[in-house]
C-alpha positions as CSV (number, residue, x, y, z in Angstrom):
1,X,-8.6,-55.3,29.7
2,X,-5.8,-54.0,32.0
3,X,-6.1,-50.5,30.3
4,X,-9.9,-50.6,31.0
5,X,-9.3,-50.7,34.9
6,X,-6.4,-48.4,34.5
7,X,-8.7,-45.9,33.0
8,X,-11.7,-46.5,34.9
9,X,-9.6,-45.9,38.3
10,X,-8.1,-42.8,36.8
11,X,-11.8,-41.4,35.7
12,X,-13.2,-42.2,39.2
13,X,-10.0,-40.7,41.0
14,X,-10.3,-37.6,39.0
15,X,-14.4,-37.7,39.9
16,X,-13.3,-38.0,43.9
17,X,-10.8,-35.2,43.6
18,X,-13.4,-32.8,41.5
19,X,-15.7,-33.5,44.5
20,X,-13.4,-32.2,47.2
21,X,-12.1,-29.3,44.9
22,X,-15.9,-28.0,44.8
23,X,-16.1,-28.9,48.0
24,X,-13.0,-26.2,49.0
25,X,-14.3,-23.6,46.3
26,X,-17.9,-23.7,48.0
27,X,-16.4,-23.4,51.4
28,X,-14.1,-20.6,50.1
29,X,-17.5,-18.7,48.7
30,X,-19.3,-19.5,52.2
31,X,-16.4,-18.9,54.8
32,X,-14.2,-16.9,53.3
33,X,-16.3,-14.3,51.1
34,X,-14.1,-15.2,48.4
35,X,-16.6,-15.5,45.6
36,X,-13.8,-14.8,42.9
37,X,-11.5,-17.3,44.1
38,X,-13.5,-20.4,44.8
39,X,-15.6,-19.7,41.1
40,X,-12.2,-19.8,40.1
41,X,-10.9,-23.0,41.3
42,X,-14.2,-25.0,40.7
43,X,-14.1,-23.6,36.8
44,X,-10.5,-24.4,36.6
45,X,-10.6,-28.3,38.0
46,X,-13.9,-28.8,36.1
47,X,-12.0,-27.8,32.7
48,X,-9.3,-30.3,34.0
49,X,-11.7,-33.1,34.9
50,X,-13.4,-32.8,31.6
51,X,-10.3,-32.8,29.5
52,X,-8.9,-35.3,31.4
53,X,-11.7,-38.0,30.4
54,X,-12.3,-36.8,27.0
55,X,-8.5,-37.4,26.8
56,X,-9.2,-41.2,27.9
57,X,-11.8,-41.5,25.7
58,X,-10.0,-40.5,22.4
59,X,-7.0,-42.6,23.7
């Protein structure tokens, strides 16, 4: 039961911070004209985020 919570914390954490990170890339597209770089970082912590809960899935 504790690892449930555990997990279920970690997966909504890692939701939260995937939300801010696409927030930065599209402001980094928008602002900055930096289409490159933000595609980049949202590709990059979407990989991460989907790892991370397939990894606490198969756990």
């Amino acid at each position: 039961m504790q690892t449930f919570i555990y997990d279920f914390l970690f997966i909504i954490t890692s939701i939260f911070v995937l939300f801010k990170v696409i927030g930065y890339g599209i402001y980094e597209i928008k602002e900055m004209k930096n289409k490159l770089g933000g595609i980049s970082v949202i590709t990059f912590s979407l990989i991460v985020v989907i790892l991370f809960i397939i990894m606490m899935i198969i756990k």
